[in-house]
N, CA and C of each residue as an Amber inpcrd file, in Angstrom:
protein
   438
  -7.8000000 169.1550000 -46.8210000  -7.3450000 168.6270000 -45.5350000
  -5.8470000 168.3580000 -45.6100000  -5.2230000 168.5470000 -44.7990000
  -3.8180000 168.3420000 -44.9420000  -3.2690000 167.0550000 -44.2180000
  -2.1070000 166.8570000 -44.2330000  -1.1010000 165.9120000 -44.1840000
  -0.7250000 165.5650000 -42.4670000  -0.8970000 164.5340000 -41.9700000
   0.3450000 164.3430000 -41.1730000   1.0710000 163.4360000 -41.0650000
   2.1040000 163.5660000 -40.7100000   3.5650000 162.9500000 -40.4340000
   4.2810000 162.4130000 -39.3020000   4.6660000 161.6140000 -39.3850000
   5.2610000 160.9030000 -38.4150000   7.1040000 161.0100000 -38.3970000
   7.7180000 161.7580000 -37.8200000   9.2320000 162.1290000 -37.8390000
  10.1840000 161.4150000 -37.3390000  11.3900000 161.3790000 -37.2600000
  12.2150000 160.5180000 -36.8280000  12.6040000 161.4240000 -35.2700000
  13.1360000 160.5180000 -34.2760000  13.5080000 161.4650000 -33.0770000
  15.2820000 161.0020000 -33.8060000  15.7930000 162.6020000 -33.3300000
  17.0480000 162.7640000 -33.5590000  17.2820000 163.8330000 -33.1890000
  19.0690000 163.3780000 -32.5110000  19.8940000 164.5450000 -31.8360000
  21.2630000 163.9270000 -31.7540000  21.7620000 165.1980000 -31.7620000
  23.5880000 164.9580000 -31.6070000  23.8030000 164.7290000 -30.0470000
  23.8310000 164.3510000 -29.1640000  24.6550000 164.5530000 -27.7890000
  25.5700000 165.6670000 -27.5710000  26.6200000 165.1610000 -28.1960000
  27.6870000 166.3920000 -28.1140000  26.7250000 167.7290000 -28.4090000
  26.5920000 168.4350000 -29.6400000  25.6580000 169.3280000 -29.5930000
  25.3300000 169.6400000 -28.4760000  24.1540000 168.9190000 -27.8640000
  23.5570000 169.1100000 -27.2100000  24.1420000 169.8080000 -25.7200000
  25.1190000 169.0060000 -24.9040000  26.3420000 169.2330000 -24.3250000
  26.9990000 170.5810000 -24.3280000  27.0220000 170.7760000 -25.4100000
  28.1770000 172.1080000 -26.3100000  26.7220000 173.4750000 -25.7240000
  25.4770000 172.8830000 -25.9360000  24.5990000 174.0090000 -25.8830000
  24.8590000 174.6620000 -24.8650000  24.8480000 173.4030000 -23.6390000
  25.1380000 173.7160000 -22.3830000  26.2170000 174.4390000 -22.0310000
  27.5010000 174.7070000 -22.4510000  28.4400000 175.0520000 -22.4670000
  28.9320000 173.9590000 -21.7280000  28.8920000 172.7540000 -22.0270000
  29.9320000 171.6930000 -21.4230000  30.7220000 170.8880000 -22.2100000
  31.7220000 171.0190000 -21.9840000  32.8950000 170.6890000 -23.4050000
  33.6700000 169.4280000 -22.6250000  34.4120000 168.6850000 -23.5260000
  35.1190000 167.5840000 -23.3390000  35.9070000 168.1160000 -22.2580000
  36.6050000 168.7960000 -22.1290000  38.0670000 169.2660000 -21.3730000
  37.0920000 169.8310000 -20.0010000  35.6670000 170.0810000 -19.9080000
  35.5890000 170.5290000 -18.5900000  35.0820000 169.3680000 -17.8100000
  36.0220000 169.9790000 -16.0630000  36.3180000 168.5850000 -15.1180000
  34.5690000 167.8570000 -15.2120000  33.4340000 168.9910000 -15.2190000
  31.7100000 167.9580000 -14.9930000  31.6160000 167.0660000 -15.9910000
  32.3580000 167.1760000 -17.1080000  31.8920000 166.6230000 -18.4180000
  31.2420000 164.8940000 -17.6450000  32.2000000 164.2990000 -17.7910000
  31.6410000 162.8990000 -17.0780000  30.0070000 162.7280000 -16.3690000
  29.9520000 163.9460000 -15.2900000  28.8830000 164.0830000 -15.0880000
  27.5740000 164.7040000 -15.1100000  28.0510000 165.4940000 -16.8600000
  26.5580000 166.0980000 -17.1400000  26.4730000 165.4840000 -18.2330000
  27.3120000 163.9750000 -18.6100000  27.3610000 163.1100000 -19.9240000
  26.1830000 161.9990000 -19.4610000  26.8240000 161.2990000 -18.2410000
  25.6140000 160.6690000 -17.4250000  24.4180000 161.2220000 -17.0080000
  24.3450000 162.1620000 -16.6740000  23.1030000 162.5850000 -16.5180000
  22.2340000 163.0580000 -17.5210000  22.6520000 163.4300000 -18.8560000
  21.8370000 163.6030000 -20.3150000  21.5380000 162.2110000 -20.8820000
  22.6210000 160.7590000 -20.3070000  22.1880000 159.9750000 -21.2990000
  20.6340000 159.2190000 -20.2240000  20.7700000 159.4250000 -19.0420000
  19.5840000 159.1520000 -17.9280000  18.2220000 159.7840000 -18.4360000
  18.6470000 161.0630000 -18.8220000  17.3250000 161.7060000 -19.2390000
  16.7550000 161.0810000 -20.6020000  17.6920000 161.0600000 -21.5350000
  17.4770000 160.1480000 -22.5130000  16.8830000 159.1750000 -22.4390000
  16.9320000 158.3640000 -21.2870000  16.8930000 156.5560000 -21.3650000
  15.2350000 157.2710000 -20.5640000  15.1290000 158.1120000 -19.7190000
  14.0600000 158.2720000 -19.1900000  12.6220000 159.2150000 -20.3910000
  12.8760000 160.2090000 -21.3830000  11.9200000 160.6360000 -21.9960000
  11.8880000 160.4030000 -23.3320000  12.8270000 160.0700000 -23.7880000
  13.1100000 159.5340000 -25.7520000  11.9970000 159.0850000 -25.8770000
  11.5650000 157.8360000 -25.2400000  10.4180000 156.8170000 -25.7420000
   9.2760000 157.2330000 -25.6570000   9.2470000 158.7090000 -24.6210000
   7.6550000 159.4560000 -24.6170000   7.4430000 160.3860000 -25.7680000
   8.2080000 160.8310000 -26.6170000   8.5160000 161.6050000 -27.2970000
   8.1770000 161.3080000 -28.8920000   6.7090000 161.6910000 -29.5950000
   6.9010000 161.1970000 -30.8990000   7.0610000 162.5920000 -31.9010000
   7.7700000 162.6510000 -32.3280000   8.1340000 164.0730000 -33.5940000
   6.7350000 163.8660000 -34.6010000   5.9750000 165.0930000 -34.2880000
   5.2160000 164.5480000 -35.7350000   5.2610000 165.9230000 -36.6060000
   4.5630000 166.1210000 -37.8210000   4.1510000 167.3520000 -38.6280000
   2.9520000 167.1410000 -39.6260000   2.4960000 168.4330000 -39.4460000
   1.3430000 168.4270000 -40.2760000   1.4530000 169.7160000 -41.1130000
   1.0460000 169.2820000 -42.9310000   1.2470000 170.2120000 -43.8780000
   0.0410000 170.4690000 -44.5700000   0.0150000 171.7470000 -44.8790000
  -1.2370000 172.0330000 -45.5150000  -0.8400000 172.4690000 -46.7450000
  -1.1620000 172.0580000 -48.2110000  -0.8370000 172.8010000 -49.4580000
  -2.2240000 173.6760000 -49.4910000  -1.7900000 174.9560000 -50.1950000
  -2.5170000 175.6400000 -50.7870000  -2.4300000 176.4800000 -52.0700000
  -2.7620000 175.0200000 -53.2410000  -2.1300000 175.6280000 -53.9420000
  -2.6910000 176.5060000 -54.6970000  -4.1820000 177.1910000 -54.9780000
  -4.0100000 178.4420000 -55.4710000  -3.6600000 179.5460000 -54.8880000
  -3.6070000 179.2980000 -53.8490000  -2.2580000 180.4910000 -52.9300000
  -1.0500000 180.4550000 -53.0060000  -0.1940000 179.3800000 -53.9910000
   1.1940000 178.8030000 -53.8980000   1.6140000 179.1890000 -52.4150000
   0.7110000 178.5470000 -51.3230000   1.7230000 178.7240000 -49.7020000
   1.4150000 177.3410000 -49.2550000   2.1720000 176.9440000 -48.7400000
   2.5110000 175.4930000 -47.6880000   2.6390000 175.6670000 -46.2600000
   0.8330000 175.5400000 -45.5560000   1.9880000 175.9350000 -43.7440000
   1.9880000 174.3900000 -42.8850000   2.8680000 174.6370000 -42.7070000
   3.4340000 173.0660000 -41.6850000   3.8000000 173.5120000 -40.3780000
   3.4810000 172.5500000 -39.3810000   3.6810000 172.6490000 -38.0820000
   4.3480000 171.5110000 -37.8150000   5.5100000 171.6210000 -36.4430000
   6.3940000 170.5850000 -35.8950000   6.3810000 170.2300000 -34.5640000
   5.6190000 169.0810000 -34.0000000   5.6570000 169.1460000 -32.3980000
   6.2500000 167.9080000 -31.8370000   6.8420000 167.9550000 -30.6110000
   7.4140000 166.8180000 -30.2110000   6.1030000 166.2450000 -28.9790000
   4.9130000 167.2490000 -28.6310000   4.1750000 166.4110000 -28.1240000
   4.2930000 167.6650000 -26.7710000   2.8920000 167.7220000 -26.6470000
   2.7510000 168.3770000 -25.1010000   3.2020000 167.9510000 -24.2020000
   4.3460000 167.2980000 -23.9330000   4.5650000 166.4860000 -22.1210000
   6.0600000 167.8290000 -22.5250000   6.5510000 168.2280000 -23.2220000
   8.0360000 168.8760000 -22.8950000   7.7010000 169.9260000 -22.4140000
   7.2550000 171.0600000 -22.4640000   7.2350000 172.0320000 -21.8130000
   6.8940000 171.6320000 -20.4730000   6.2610000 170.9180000 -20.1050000
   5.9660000 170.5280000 -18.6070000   7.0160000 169.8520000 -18.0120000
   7.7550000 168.9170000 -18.3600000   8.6880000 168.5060000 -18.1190000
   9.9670000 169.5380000 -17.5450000  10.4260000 170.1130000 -18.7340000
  11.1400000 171.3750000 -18.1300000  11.1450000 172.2570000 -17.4120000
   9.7350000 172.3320000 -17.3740000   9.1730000 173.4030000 -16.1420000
   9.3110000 172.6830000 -14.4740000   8.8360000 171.1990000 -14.9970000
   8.6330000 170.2500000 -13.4430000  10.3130000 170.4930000 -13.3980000
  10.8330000 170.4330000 -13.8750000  12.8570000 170.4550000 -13.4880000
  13.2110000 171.2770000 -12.5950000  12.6860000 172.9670000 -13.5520000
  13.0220000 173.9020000 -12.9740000  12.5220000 174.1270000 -11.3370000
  10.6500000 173.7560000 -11.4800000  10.6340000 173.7240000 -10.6090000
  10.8930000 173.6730000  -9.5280000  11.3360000 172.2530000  -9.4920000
  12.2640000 171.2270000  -8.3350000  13.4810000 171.8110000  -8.4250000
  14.2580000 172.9910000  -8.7340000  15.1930000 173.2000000  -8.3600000
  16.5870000 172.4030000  -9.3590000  15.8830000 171.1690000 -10.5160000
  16.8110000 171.0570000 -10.8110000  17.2540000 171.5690000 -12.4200000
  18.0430000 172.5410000 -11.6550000  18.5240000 173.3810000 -12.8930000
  19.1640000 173.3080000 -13.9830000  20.0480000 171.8420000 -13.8110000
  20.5740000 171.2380000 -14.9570000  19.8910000 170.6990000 -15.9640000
  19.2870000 169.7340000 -15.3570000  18.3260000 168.6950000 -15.5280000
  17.3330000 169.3310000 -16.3250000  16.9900000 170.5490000 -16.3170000
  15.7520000 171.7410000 -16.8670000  16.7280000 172.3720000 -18.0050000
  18.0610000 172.5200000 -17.8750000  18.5290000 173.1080000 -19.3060000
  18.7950000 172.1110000 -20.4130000  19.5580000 170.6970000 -19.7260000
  19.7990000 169.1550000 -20.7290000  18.5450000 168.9950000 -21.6810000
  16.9030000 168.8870000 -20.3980000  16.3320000 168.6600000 -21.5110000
  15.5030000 170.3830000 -22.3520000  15.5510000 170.9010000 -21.7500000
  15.2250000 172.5300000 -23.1680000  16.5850000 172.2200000 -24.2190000
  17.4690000 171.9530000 -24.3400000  18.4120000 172.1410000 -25.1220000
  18.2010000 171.0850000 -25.8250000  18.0910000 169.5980000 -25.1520000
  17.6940000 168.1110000 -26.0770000  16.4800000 168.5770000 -26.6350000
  15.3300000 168.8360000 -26.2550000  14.2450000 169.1870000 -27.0820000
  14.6830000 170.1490000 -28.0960000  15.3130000 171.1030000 -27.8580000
  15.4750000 172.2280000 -29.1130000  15.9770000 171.6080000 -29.8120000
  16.7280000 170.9040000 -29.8500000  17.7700000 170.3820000 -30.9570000
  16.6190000 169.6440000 -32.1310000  15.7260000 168.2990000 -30.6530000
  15.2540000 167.4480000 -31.6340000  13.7750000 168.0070000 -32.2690000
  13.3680000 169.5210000 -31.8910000  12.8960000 170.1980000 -32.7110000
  13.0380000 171.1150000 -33.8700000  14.1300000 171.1010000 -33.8970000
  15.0000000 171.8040000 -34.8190000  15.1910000 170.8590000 -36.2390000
  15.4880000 169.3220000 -35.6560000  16.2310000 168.6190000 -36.9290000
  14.5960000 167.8680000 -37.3860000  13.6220000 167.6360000 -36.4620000
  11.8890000 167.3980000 -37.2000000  11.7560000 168.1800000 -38.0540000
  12.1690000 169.6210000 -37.8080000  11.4950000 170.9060000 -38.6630000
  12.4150000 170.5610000 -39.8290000  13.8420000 170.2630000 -39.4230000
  14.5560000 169.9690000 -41.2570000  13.9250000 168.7070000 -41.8450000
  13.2760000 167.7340000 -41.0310000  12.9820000 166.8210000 -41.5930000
  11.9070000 166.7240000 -42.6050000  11.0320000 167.3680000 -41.7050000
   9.7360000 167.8950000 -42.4170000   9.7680000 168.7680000 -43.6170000
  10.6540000 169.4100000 -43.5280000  10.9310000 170.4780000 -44.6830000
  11.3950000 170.0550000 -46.1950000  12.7260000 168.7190000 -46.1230000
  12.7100000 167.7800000 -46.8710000  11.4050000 166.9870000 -47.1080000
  10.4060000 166.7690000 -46.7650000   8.7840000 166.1190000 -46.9300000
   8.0150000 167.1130000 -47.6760000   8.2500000 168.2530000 -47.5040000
   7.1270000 169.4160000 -48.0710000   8.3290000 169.4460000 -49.4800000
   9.5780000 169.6910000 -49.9030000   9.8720000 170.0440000 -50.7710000
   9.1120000 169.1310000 -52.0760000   9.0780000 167.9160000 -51.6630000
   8.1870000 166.9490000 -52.6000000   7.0140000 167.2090000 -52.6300000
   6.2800000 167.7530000 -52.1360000   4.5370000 168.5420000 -51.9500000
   4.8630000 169.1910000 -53.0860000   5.7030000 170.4250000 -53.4410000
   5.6150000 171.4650000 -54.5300000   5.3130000 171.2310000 -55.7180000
   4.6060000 172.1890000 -56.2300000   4.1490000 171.6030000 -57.3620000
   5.0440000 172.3460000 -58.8610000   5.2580000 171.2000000 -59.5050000
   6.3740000 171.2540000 -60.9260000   6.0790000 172.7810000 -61.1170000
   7.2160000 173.0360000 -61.5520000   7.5850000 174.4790000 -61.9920000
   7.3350000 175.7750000 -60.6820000   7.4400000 175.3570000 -59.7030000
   7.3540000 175.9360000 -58.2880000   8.2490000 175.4460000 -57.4930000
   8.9580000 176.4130000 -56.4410000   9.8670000 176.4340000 -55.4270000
   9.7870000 177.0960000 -54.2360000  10.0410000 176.5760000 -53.1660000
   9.9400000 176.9200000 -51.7870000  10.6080000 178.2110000 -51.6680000
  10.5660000 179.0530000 -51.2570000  10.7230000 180.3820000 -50.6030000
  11.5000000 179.8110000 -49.3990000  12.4530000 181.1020000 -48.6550000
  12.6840000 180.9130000 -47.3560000  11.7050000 180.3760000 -46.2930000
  11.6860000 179.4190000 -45.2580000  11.1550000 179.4530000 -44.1240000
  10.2560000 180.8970000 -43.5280000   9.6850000 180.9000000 -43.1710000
   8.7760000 182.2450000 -42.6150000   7.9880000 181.1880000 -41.5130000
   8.4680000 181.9540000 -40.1630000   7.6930000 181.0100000 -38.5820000
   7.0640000 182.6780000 -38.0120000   6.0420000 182.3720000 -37.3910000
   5.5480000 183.2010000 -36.5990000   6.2980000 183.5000000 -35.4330000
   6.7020000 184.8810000 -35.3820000   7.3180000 185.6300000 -34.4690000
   8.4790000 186.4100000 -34.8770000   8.7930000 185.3660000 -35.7900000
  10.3070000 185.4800000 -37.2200000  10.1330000 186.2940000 -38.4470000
  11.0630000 187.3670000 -38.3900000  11.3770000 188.0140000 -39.5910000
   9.6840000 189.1210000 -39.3010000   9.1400000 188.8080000 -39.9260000
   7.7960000 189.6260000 -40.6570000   6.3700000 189.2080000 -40.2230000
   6.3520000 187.8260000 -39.5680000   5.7160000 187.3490000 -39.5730000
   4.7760000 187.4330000 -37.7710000   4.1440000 188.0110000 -38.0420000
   3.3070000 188.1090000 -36.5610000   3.1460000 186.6670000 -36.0120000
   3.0170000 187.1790000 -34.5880000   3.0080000 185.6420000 -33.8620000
   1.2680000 185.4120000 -33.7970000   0.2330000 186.3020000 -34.1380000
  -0.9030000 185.5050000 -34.3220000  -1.4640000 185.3200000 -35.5390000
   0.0680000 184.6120000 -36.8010000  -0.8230000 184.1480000 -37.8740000
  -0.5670000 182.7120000 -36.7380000   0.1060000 182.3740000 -36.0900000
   0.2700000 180.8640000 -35.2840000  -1.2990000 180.5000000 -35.1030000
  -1.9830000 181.1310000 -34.5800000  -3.3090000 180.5300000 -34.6070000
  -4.1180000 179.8480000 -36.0610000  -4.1200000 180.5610000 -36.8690000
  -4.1500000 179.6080000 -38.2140000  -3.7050000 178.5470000 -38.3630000
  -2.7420000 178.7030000 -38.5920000  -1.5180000 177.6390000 -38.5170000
  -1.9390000 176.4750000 -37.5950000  -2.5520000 176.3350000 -36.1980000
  -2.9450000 175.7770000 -35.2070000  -4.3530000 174.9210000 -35.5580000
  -5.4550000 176.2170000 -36.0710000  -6.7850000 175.4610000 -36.4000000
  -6.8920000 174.5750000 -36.9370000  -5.5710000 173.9480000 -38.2940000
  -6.1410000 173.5400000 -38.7120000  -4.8160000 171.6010000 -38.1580000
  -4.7590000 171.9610000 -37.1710000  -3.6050000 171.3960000 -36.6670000
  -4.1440000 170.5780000 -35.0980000  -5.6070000 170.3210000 -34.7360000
  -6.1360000 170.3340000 -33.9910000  -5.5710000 168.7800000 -33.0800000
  -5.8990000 167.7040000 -34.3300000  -5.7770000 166.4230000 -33.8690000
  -4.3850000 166.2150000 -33.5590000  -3.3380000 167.2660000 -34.2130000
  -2.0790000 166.8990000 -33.8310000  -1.0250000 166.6140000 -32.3600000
C-alpha cells in the first residue's frame, strides 16, 4: 500500500505574473497584481497539495502522483466560461506553478523512499518523453482515496 502526503501550497507571484506576460514596466501591472492577489485571498485556502507514492521495490520503480484537488480545473473553466479571460489564465498559471513546485516537493520525499545503494532515474510522467498517457490509469488505481 503506498504513501500519502500532505504538501506545502507554494508559488512565486511574480512568476506567476511573468507567465502571463505581465511585467513590472507594463501600464496593467497594478491591475493584474490586484486581481491575482483577490484570487489568492479567494482559492489558496480551498486548495490542499497532496501526493501519493508507491515503492516497488522488486521492480526498483517508484510511481507518485501530485494533485491540488478537483475544484481547479472547474474553476478555470467557470472563468473562462464567464468570459473572464484573465481571471481563467491568473488562476491556470497559479495552479501550474503550485503544481509544479508539489511535484518538486514530493520528489525531495521519494528521494528518501530509495533504497541504499539505489538512485532515482530521470522523472518519466505519462504523455512525456516515452511514456504513454494510459500507463496514467495505473498510476490512478492505486491513487483512489486521493
Amino acid at each position: 500500500m503506498g504513501e500519502y502526503i500532505k504538501l506545502k501550497r507554494t508559488f512565486d507571484k511574480e512568476a506567476v505574473l511573468t507567465m502571463v506576460e505581465c511585467y513590472k514596466d507594463n501600464p496593467s501591472y497594478a491591475s493584474y497584481s490586484q486581481l491575482f492577489d483577490e484570487l489568492v485571498e479567494q482559492y489558496l485556502d480551498k486548495i490542499t497539495p497532496k501526493g501519493y507514492v508507491e515503492v516497488y521495490k522488486e521492480q526498483n520503480r517508484i510511481e507518485c502522483l501530485v494533485t491540488l484537488g478537483p475544484d481547479c480545473d472547474r474553476w478555470i473553466r467557470e472563468a473562462f466560461d464567464h468570459y473572464m479571460y484573465l481571471e481563467g489564465m491568473l488562476l491556470n498559471s497559479l495552479f501550474d506553478m503550485m503544481l509544479y513546485e508539489a511535484s518538486n516537493q514530493l520528489y525531495e520525499t521519494v528521494k528518501t523512499m530509495v533504497p541504499k545503494g539505489k538512485h532515482l532515474s530521470m522523472r518519466y510522467e505519462p504523455g512525456q518523453l516515452n511514456v504513454p498517457m494510459q500507463e496514467q490509469r495505473y498510476i490512478l488505481k492505486g491513487c483512489k482515496k486521493l
